[in-house]
C-alpha beads as a LAMMPS data file, in Angstrom:
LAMMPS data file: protein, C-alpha beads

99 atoms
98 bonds

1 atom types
1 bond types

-500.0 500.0 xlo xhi
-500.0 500.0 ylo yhi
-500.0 500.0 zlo zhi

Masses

1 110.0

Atoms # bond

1 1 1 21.024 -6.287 7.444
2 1 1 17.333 -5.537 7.090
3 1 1 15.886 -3.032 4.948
4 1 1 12.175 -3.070 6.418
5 1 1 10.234 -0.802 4.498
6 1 1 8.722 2.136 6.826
7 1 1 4.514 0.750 5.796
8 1 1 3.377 3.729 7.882
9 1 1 1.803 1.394 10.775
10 1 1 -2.315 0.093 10.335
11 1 1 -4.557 2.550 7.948
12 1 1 -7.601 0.809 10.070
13 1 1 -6.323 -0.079 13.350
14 1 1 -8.295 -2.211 15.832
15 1 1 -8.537 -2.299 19.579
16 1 1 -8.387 -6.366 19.137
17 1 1 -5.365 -7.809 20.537
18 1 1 -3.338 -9.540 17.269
19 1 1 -4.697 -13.084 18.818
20 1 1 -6.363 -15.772 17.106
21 1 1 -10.365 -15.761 17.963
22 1 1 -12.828 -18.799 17.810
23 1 1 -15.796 -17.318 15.336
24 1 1 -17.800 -20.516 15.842
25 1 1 -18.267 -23.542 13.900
26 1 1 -14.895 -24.383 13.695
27 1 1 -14.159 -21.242 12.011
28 1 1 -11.069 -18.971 13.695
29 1 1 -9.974 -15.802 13.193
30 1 1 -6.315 -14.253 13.700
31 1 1 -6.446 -10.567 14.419
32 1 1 -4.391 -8.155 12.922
33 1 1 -4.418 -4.311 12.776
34 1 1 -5.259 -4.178 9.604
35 1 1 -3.412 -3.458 6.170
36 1 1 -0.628 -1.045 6.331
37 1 1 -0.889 2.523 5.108
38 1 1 1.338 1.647 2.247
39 1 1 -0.795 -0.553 1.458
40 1 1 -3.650 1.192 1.354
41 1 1 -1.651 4.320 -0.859
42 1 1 -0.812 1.979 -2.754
43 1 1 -4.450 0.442 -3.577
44 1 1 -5.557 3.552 -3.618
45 1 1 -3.353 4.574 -6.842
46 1 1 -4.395 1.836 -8.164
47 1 1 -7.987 2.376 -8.493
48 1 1 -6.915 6.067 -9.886
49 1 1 -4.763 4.410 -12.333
50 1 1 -6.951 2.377 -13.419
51 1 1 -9.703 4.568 -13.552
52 1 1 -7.809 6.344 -16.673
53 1 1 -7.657 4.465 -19.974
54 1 1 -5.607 6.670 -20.985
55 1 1 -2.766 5.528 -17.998
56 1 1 -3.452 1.732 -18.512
57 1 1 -1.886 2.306 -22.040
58 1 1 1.149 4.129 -21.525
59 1 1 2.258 1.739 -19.147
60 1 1 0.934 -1.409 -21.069
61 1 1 3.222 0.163 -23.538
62 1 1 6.139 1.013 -21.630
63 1 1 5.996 -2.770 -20.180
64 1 1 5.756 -3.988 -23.842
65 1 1 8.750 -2.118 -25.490
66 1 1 10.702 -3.364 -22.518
67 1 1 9.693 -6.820 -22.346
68 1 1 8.753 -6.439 -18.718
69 1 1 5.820 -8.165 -17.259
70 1 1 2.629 -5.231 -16.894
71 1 1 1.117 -6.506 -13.806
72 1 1 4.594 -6.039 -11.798
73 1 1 5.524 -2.914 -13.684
74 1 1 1.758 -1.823 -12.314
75 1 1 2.388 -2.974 -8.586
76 1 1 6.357 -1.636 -8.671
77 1 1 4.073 1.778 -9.834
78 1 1 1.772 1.805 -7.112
79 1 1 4.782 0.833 -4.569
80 1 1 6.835 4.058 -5.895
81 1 1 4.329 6.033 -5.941
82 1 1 3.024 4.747 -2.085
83 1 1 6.359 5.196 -0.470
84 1 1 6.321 8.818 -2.379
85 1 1 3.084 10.011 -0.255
86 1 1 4.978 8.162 3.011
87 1 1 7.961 9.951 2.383
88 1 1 5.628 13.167 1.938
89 1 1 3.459 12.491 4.959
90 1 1 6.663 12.261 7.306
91 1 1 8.412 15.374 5.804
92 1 1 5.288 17.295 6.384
93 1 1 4.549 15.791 10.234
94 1 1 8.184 16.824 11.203
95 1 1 7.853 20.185 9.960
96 1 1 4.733 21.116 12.148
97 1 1 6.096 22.732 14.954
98 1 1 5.546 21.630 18.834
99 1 1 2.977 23.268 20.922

Bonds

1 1 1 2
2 1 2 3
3 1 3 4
4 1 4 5
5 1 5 6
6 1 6 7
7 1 7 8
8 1 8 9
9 1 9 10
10 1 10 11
11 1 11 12
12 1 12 13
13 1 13 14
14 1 14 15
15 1 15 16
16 1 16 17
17 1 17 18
18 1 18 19
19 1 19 20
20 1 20 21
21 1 21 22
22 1 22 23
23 1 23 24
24 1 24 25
25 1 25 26
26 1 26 27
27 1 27 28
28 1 28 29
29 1 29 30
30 1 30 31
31 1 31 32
32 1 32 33
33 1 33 34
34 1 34 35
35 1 35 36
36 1 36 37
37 1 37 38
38 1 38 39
39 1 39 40
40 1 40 41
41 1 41 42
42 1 42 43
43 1 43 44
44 1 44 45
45 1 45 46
46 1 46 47
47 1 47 48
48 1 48 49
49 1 49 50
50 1 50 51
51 1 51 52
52 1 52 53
53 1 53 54
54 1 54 55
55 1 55 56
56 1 56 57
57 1 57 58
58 1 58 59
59 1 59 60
60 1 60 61
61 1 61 62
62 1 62 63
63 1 63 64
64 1 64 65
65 1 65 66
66 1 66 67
67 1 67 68
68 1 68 69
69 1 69 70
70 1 70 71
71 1 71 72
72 1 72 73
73 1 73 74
74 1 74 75
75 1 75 76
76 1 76 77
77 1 77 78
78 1 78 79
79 1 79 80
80 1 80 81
81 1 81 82
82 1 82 83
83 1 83 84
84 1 84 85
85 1 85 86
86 1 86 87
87 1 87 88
88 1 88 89
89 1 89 90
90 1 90 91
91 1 91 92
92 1 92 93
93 1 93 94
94 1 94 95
95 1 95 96
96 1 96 97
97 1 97 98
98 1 98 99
């Protein structure tokens, strides 16, 4: 059984097919459609967290008092909080009614 995580499809999708392209000088290129929107949520609380001092702290704390590693207490953070605004996002699509 497979629990694949809903990512929310590309945040930057491109109108390249997901082949592999010859840049030149022996230098290729495989296509994709970007990084997910997860992804991207999730970078994007990242660079908020980050931003606060204040934040970094707390949870340098938190990961401290419970012996956990602080970068992966930081990423499992920025996961929550990205499948949170998913989670969001969908609710609020499916309640916008049909035209």
């Amino acid at each position: 059984m497979s629990d694949k995580i809903d990512d929310g499809g590309p945040a930057f999708p491109s109108d390249y097919p997901r082949d592999q392209y010859d840049c030149g000088g022996g230098i290729s290129w495989s296509g994709t459609m970007g990084v997910s929107v997860r992804d991207y949520f999730a970078a994007k609380v990242l660079q908020a967290y980050f931003s606060n001092s204040d934040h970094v702290t707390s949870l340098y704390n938190i990961a401290k008092k419970g012996k956990t590693d602080f970068r992966s207490l930081v990423a499992e953070y920025a996961y929550e909080m990205a499948d949170i605004m998913l989670a969001q996002r969908q609710k609020e699509t499916s309640d916008v009614p049909a035209l």
